[in-house]
C-alpha distance (Angstrom), angle and dihedral (degrees) to the residues before:
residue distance angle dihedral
X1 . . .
X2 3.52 . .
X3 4.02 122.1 .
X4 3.96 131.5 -177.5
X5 3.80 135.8 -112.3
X6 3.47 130.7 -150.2
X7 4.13 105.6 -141.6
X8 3.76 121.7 171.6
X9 3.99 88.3 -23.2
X10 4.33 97.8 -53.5
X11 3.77 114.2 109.1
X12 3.81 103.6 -125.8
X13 3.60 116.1 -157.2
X14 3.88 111.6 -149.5
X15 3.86 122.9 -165.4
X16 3.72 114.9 -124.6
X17 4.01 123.4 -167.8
X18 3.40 101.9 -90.9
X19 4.46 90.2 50.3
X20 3.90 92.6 -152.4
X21 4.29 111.2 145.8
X22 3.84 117.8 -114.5
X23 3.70 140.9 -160.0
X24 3.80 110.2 -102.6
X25 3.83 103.4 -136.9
X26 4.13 140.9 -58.0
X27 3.66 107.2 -58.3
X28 4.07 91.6 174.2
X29 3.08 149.7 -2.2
X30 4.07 119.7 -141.9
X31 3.74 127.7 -135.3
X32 3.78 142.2 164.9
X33 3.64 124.0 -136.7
X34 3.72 130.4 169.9
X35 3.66 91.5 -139.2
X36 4.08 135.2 14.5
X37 3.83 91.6 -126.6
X38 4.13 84.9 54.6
X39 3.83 86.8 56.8
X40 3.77 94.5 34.4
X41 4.00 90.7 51.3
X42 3.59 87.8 69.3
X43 3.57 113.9 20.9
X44 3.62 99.9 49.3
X45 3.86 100.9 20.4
X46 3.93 105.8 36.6
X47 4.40 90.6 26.3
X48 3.56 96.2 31.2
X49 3.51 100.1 -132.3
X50 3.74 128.3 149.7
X51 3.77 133.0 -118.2
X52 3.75 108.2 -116.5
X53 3.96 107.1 -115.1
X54 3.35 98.5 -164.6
X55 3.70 101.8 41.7
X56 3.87 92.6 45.7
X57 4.14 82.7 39.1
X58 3.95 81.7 95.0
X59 3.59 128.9 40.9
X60 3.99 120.4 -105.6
X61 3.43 131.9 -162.3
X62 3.69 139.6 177.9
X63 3.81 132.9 -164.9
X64 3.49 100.2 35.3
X65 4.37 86.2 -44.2
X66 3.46 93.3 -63.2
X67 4.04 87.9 113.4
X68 3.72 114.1 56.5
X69 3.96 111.6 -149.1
X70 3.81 125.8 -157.8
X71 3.54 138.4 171.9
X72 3.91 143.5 -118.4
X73 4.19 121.3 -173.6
X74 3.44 109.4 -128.7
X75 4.06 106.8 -141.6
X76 3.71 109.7 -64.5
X77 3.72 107.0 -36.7
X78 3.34 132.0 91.2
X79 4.22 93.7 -105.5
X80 3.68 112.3 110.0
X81 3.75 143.6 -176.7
X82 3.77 120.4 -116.6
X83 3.67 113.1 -162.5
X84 3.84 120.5 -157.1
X85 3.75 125.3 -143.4
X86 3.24 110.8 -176.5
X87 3.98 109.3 -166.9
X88 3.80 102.1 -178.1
X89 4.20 109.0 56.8
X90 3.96 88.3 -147.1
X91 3.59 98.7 74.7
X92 4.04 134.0 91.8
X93 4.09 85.9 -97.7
X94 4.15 102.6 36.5
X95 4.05 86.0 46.9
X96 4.26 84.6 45.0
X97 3.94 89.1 50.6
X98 3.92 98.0 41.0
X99 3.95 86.3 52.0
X100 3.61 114.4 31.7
X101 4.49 89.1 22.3
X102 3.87 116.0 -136.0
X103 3.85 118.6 -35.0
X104 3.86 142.8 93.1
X105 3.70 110.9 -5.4
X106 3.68 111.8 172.9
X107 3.89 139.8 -16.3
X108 3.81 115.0 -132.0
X109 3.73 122.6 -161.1
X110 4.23 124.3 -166.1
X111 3.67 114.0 -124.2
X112 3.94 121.5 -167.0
X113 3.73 85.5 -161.0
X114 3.59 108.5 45.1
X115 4.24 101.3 176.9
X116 3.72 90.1 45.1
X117 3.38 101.0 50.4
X118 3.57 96.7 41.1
X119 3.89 90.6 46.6
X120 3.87 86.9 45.1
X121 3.89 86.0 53.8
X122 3.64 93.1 54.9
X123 3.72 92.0 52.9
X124 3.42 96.3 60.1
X125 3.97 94.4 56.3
X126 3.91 96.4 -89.0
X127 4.06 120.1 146.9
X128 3.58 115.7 -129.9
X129 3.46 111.2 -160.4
X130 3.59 109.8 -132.5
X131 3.95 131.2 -123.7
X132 3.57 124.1 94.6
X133 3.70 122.6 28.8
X134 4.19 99.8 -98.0
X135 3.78 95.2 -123.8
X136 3.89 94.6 41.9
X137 3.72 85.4 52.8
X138 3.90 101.6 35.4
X139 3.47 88.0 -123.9
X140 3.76 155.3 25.1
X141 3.68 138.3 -157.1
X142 4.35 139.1 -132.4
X143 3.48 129.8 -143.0
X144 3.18 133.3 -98.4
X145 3.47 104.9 -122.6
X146 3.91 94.6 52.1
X147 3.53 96.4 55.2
X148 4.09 102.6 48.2
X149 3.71 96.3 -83.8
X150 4.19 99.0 -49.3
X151 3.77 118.6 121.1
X152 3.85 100.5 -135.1
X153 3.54 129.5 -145.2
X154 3.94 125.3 -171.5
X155 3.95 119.3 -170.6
X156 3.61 133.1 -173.7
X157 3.50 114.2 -100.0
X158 4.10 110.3 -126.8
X159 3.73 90.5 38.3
X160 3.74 94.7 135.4
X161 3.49 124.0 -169.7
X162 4.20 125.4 -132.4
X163 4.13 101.0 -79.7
X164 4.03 96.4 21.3
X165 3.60 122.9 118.3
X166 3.52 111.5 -116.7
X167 3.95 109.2 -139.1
């Protein structure tokens, strides 16, 4: 198995005996709200969390831009919160947060070797879903049902975001 260590801000990979790939740690966690003070009221008032400036410095969209997407810093790490708005009740999200109502969305892991892990995924009986080519996209995402109920998310780790530091 191999597993990855932060030192002086690089991710080192380090091969272990069994030499399989791994997922390097949470990057976010996804949720639906119907509105950004819904999320905020507990996340950053109740938690006491912060909204990530320079993440929600630009505008982000998803499906199309008919689901806003902002931000919340989660302690000191580098794990965040992404909160889904969906404004238009016809797409993936609004017909997620009409059914299921707001909550946990998605779980997104960062990868420092996108293909491989998302190949190594596949191997083991996972479902990609399919759309964009993973690297192309910087990501790509599992179903559900092939991993115990939790829509799955894996992201490239380095893809930075305008205003982050790049380590």
């Amino acid at each position: 198995m191999n597993f990855t260590e932060r030192s002086a801000g690089v991710l080192v990979r380090v091969a272990c005996a069994e030499g399989n790939d791994m997922l390097i740690r949470i990057d976010h966690v996804g949720i639906v709200s119907e509105t950004l003070d819904d999320a905020t009221q507990v996340l950053v008032d109740k938690l006491g969390f912060h909204l990530d400036l320079v993440r929600n410095a630009v505008d982000r969209a998803a499906e199309n831009g008919r689901t806003k997407i902002k931000f919340v810093k989660v302690g000191i790490g580098e794990t965040r919160v992404e909160i889904l708005l969906p404004e238009d009740p016809t797409t993936g999200i609004g017909k997620f947060l009409k059914k299921r109502g707001p909550g946990l969305h998605h779980i997104c892991y960062a990868s420092d070797d996108l293909a491989a892990d998302a190949e190594r995924l596949q191997a083991t009986g996972l479902a990609m879903i399919p759309g964009e080519d993973p690297e192309e996209a910087g990501g790509c995402f599992f179903y559900p049902k092939s991993m115990d109920g939790i829509l799955t998310e894996i992201l490239a780790e380095g893809r930075h975001y305008p205003g982050e530091d790049k380590k």
